[in-house]
C-alpha positions in Angstrom: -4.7 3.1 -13.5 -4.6 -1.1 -14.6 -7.2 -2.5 -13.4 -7.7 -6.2 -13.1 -4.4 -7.1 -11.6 -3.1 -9.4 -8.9 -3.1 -7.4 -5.5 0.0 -8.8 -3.7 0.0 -8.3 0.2 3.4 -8.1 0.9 4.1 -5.1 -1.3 1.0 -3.5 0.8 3.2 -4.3 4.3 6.7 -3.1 2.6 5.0 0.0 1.4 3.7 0.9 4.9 7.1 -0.1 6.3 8.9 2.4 3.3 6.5 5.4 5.0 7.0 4.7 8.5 10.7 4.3 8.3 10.9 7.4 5.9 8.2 9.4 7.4 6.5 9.8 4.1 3.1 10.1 2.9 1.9 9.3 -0.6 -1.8 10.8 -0.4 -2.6 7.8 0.6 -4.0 7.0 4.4 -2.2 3.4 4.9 -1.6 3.0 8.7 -0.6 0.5 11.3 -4.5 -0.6 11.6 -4.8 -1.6 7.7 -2.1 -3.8 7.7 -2.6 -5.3 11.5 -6.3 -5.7 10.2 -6.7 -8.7 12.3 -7.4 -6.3 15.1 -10.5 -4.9 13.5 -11.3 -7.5 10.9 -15.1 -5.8 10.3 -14.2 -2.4 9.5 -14.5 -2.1 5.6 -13.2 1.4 5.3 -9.6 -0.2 6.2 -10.5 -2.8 3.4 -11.4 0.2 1.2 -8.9 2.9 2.3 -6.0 -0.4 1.8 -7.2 -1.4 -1.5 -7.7 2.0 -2.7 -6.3 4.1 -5.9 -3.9 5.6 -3.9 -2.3 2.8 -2.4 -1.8 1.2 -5.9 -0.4 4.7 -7.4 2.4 4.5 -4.2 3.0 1.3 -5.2 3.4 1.4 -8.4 4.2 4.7 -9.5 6.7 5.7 -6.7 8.0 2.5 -5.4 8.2 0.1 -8.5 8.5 3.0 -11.6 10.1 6.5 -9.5 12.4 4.6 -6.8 12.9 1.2 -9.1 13.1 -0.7 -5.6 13.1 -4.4 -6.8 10.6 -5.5 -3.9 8.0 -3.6 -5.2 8.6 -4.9 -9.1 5.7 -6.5 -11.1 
């Protein structure tokens, strides 16, 4: 995994959009409550659990690399 890269929020909400309207899940736990996180803005496990390794392997390995969807690119 890269480390040190630019976390873009967007591709975070299109991901979670991509799983609900496909009714995937990448063994990852992203939900409606990590990206409405102005509902429960002191509950760090969504920070963690949104920011997590397996959020950036959906993104980046099946989204931008696997599926070559362009909104998920860089």
């Amino acid at each position: 995994m890269k480390t040190g890269g630019k976390i873009n929020w967007q591709h975070i909400q299109q991901l979670y959009k991509l799983l609900e309207t496909e009714g995937i899940r990448l063994a990852n736990k992203l939900k409606a409550a990590h990206v409405n996180w102005h509902k429960a803005k002191m509950k760090a496990n969504l920070a963690a659990q949104t920011l997590s390794a397996s959020v950036t392997d959906a993104l980046q390995e099946f989204c931008d690399v696997e599926l070559k969807l362009p909104q998920f690119s860089g």
